[in-house]
C-alpha positions in Angstrom: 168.0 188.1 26.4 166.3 185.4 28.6 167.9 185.5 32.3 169.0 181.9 33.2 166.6 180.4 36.2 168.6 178.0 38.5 165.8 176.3 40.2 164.3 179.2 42.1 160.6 178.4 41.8 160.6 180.0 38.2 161.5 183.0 39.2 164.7 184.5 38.1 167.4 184.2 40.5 169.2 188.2 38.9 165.9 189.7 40.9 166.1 188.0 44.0 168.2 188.7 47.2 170.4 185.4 48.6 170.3 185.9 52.4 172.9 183.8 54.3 171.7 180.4 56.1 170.2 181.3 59.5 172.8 179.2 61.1 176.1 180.7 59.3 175.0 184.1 60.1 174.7 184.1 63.3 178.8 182.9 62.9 179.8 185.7 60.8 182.3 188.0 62.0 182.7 191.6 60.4 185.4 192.0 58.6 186.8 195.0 60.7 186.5 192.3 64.0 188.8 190.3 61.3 191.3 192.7 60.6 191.7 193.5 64.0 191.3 189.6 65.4 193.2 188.4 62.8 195.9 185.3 63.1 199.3 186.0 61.4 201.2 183.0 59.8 204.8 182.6 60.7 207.0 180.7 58.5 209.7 178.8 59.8 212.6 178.5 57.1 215.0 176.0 58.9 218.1 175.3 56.7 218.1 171.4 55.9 221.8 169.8 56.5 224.2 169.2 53.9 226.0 165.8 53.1 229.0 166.4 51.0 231.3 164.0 48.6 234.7 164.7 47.5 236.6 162.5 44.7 240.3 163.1 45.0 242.9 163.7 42.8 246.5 165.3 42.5 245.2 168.6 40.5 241.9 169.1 41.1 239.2 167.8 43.4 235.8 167.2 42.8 232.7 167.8 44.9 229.0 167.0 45.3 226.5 168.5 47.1 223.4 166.6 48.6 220.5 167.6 50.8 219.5 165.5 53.8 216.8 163.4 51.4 219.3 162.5 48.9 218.6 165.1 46.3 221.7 166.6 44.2 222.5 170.4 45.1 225.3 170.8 42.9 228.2 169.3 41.5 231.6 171.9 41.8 236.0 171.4 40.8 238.5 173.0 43.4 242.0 172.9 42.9 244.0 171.1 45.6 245.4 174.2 47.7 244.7 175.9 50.6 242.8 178.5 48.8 241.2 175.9 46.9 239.5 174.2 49.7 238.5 177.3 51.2 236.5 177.9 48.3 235.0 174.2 48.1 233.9 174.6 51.9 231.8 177.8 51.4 230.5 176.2 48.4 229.0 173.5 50.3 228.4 175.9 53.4 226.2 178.1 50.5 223.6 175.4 50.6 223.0 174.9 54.4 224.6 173.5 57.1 227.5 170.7 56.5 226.3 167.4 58.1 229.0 165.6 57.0 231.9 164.7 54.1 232.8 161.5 52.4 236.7 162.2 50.4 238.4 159.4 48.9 241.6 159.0 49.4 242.3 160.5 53.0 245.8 159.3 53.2 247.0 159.7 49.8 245.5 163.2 47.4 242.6 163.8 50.4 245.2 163.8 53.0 245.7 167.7 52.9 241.8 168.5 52.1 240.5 166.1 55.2 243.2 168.2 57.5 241.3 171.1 56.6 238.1 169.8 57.2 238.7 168.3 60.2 240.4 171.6 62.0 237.4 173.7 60.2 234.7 171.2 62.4 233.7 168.9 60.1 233.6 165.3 60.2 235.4 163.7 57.8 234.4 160.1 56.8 236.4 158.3 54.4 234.8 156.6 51.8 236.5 153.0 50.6 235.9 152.5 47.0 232.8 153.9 44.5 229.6 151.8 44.0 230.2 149.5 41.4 226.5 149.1 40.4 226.5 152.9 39.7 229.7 152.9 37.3 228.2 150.0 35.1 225.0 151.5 34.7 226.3 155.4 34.0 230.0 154.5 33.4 233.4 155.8 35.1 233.8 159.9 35.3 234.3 162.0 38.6 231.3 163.7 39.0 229.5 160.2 39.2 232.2 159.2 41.8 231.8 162.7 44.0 228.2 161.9 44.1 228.7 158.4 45.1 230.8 159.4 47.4 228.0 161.9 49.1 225.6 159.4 48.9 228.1 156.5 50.6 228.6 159.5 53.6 224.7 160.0 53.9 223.9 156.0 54.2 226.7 155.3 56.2 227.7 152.7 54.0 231.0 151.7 52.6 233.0 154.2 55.3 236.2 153.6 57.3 237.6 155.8 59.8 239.6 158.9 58.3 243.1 158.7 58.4 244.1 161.6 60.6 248.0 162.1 58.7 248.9 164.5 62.0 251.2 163.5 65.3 253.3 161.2 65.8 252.3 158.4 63.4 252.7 160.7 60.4 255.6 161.7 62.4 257.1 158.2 62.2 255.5 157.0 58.9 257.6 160.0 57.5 260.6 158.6 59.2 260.2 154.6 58.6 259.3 155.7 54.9 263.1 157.1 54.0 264.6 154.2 56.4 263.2 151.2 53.9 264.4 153.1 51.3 267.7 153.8 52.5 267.9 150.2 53.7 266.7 148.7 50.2 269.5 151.0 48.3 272.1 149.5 50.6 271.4 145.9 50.1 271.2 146.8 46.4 274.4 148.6 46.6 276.2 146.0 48.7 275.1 143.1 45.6 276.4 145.2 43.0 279.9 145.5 45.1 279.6 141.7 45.4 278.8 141.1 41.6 281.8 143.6 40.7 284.1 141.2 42.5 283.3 138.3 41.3 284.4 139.6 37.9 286.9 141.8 38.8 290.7 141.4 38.8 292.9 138.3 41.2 294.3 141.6 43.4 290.5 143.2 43.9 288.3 139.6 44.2 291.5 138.6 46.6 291.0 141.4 48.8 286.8 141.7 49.3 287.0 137.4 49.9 286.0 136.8 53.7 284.8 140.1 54.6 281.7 141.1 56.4 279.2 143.2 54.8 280.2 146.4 56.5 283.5 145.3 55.7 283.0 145.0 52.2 281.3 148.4 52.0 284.8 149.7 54.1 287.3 148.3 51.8 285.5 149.3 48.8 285.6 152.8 50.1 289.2 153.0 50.7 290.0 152.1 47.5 292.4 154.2 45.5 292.0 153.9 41.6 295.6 155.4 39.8 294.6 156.7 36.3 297.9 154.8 34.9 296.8 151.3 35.4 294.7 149.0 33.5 291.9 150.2 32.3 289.8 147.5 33.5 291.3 148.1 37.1 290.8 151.5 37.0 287.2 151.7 36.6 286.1 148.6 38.6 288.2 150.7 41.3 286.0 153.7 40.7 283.1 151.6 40.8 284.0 149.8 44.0 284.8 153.1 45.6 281.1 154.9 45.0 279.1 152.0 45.3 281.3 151.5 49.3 281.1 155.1 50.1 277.0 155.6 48.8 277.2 152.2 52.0 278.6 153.9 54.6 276.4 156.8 53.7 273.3 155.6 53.8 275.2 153.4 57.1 274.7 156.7 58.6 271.6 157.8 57.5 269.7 155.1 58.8 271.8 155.4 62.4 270.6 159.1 62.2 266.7 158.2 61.6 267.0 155.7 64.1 267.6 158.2 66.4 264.9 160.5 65.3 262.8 157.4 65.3 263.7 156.8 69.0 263.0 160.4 70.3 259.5 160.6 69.1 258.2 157.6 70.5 260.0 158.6 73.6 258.5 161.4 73.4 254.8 160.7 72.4 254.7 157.4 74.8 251.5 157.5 76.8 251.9 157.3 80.5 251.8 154.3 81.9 249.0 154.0 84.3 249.2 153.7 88.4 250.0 150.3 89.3 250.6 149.1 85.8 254.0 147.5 85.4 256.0 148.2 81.8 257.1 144.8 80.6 260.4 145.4 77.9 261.7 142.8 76.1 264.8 142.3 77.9 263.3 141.6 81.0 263.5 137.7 80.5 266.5 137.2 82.8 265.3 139.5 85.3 264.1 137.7 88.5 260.3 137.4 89.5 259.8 137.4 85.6 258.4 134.4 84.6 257.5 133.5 80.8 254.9 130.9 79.7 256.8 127.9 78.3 255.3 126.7 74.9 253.6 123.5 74.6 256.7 122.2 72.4 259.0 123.1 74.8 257.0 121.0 77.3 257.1 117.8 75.3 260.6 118.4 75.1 261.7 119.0 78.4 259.7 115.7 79.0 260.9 113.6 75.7 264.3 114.9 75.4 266.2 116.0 72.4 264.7 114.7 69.2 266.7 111.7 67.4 267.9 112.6 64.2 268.4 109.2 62.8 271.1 108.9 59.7 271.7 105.8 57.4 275.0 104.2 57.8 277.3 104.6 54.9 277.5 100.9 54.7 274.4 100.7 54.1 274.1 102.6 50.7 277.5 101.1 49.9 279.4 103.8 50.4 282.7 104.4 52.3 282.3 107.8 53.7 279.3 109.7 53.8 278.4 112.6 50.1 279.6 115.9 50.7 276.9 118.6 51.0 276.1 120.6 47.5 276.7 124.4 48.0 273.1 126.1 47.8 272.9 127.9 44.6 
C-alpha cells in the first residue's frame, strides 16, 4: 500500500508530526482551564402571543388558533355552553398567551361566548363579515371563516367594537323588544276587529260605528255571544270578544313595560355634572327658556300667513265647488 503524500516535500505526511502554528499556540487554553472557564448558554423560551378567531353558530362554535406571525396553530369545535367555552379558552390558552379574539356575531350566537371572554380578560374584537377574496378562492366552510376571523383580529382589519349585551342597554333592548311586539299584535288585532264589522250583522256594525280605538277594543270585549242565536252572530260575537280582550291585554302589557322601561333609565341615568343644567322637553313654556326659531318661521313672522289661492267656481263653470273623494 502506497501512503498518500499531500504536499509535504515528498515525504509522507503518516510519519510526520503536525505541530500547531506558532501564533495559535501561544492562544491555546487546556482543556481542564475550559472546563473550568467555561461559558454556559441560557436559553430563553418566551411563549409567543396567541390571536384567536371564532365563527359563530347556534350549536357549535368554531375556533382558530394563530401565532403572532400569522401561522395556523390549530383549528378546534366547542359547543355553545358554559362548559363549552371553558374548554375552547384553555384550548387557545394551550398554545401561549391569548393576545386577542375576533367572534362573529357578538350580539346574536357570540353574544354569550364574548361575555365569557370579556369577564375571563380577554379582549374581544368583533369581526364584521369574512374576507370575500378568501371564500372565492377556497370556497364557504367554517374553518375557513374561524381562520379569517383570527387573521381579521391580528391585522386589525374589518373589526368593530364588541357588543357588550350586559347593563342597562341589554336591559332595555330586552324590554323595547316585547313592547314592538306587543304593540304590532294590537294594531293587528284592532284591524281584524275592524274588518269583522264591516261584514258583520246591522246590530254589531251599528254598535262599533264612531268609536275610538280603545273603544272599539272595550265594546268588543263586553260582548256577550248566546249560543241560541244565529249562527253567524254567534261566532262573529266570539270573535269580536277575543280579538277586544287579547286588546286590552296587551293595553296592559305595554303600560306595565313602560314602567319597567321608566325605572331603569331612572335608575341607570348618569349624574348630571356640577353646573350643568338638565334641559326636558317640557321646558318650552318655562321662563328664561328661550328656543331658536327656525328660519321658516322667520320668513313667516315677516311674510305673514301663506295665501292659498282657490279658483272660483265660476270659473270652471261650476255652481258650487266638487265634494272631496274619501281617501281609499
Amino acid at each position: 500500500m502506497v501512503p498518500a503524500v499531500f504536499g509535504c516535500g515528498g515525504s509522507p505526511c503518516v510519519n510526520r508530526t503536525i505541530a500547531p502554528w506558532p501564533h495559535l499556540a501561544a492562544c491555546a487554553i487546556p482543556y481542564q482551564s475550559q472546563q473550568k472557564e467555561g461559558t454556559t448558554l441560557t436559553t430563553v423560551d418566551t411563549a409567543r402571543p396567541v390571536i384567536g378567531g371564532v365563527d359563530t353558530h347556534l350549536d357549535v362554535h368554531v375556533a382558530a388558533a394563530l401565532d403572532a406571525i400569522g401561522g395556523l396553530l390549530g383549528v378546534a369545535e366547542f359547543p355553545t355552553s358554559p362548559a363549552g367555552h371553558g374548554d375552547m379558552l384553555g384550548w387557545l390558552s394551550g398554545f401561549g398567551p391569548i393576545s386577542r379574539v375576533g367572534v362573529e356575531g357578538t350580539g346574536a350566537y357570540g353574544a354569550g361566548l364574548a361575555r365569557f371572554l370579556r369577564r375571563s380578560g380577554i379582549e374581544v374584537l368583533e369581526v364584521d363579515r369574512p374576507n370575500r377574496q378568501a371564500r372565492r378562492r377556497h370556497g364557504k366552510s367554517d374553518t375557513i371563516d374561524a381562520i379569517e376571523a383570527a387573521r381579521a383580529a391580528q391585522a386589525d382589519r374589518q373589526l368593530g367594537q364588541a357588543k357588550t349585551r350586559d347593563g342597562n342597554v341589554e336591559a332595555i333592548r330586552a324590554l323595547v323588544v316585547a313592547k314592538r311586539s306587543a304593540k304590532s299584535t294590537k294594531i293587528a288585532s284592532l284591524n281584524q276587529v275592524r274588518h269583522l264589522g264591516f261584514c258583520a250583522p246591522d246590530d254589531i256594525r251599528q254598535a262599533l260605528q264612531g268609536l275610538s280605538p280603545h273603544m272599539v277594543a272595550v265594546k268588543a270585549a263586553s260582548m256577550r255571544p248566546r249560543p241560541g242565536t244565529d249562527t253567524v252572530t254567534y261566532a262573529t260575537k266570539t270573535a269580536l270578544v277575543a280579538l277586544g280582550r287579547r286588546v286590552l291585554a296587551l293595553d296592559a302589557e305595554t303600560d306595565q313595560i313602560d314602567k319597567l322601561l321608566v325605572g331603569v333609565g331612572g335608575r341607570h341615568r348618569p349624574p348630571t355634572p356640577r353646573g350643568v343644567r338638565r334641559r326636558h322637553r317640557h321646558c318650552r313654556g318655562v321662563a328664561g327658556h328661550r328656543r331658536r326659531q327656525s328660519r321658516t318661521a322667520a320668513i313667516r313672522a315677516v311674510l305673514g300667513p301663506p295665501v292659498r289661492r282657490r279658483s272660483h267656481p265660476s270659473v270652471i263653470g261650476q255652481s258650487h265647488p266638487v265634494a272631496a273623494q274619501p281617501r281609499r
